[in-house]
Each structure stands twice: as structure tokens, then as C-alpha cells.
C-alpha positions in Angstrom: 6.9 -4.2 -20.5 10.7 -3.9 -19.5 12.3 -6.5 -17.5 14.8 -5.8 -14.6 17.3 -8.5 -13.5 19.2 -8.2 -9.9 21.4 -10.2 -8.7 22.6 -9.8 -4.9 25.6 -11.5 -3.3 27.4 -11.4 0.0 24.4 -11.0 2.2 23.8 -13.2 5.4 20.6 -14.6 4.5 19.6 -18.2 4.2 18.5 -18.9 0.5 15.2 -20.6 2.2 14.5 -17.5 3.9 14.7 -15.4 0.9 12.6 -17.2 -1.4 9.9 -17.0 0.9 9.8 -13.6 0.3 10.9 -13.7 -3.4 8.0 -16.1 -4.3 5.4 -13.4 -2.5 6.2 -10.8 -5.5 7.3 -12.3 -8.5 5.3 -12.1 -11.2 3.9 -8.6 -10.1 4.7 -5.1 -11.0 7.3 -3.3 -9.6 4.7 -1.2 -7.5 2.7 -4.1 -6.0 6.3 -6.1 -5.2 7.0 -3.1 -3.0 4.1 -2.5 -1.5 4.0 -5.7 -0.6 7.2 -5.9 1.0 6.9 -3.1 3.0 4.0 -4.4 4.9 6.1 -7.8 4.8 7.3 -8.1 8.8 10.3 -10.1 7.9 14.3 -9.0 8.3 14.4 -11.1 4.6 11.8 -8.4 3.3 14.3 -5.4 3.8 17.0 -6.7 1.9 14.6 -7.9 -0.8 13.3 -4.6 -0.9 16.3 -2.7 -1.0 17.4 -5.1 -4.0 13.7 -4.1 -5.9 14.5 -0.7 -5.5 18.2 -0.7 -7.1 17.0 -3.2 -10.0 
């Protein structure tokens, strides 16, 4: 299975915040981690998102 690494920076988002989200989908595929943030009702979950689908 390959392995994708992101790494975001400049964004306004408290680190708290975003590893709320983070912790939600690690571990799962690419297609359950968006799924799951899209359904996610969080401002956090966007930018998570967005960063999923560049990796």
C-alpha cells in the first residue's frame, strides 16, 4: 500500500482543533478519510480535506 505524507503550513487553525479532525481518519484509506470528512460539520474538516485531496 503506498503511503502519502502532507504537510500544511500558514493556515489559521488551532493545532487542537485540527487534530480533532486528524485523529477521526488516520489509519483509514484514502476513500473512508474523505468520506468521512465531508460529512464532518467542522470549518477544521475543510482544510483537512483539501490537504487529503492534494497528498
Amino acid at each position: 500500500m503506498a503511503e502519502a505524507k502532507a504537510i500544511l503550513r500558514h493556515v489559521r487553525l488551532a493545532p487542537r482543533k485540527a487534530r480533532l479532525i486528524v485523529d477521526m481518519v488516520r489509519g483509514r484509506n484514502a476513500a473512508e478519510a474523505l468520506a468521512v470528512l465531508k460529512y464532518t460539520p467542522r470549518s477544521a474538516a475543510r482544510v483537512v480535506e483539501q490537504l487529503l485531496f492534494s497528498a
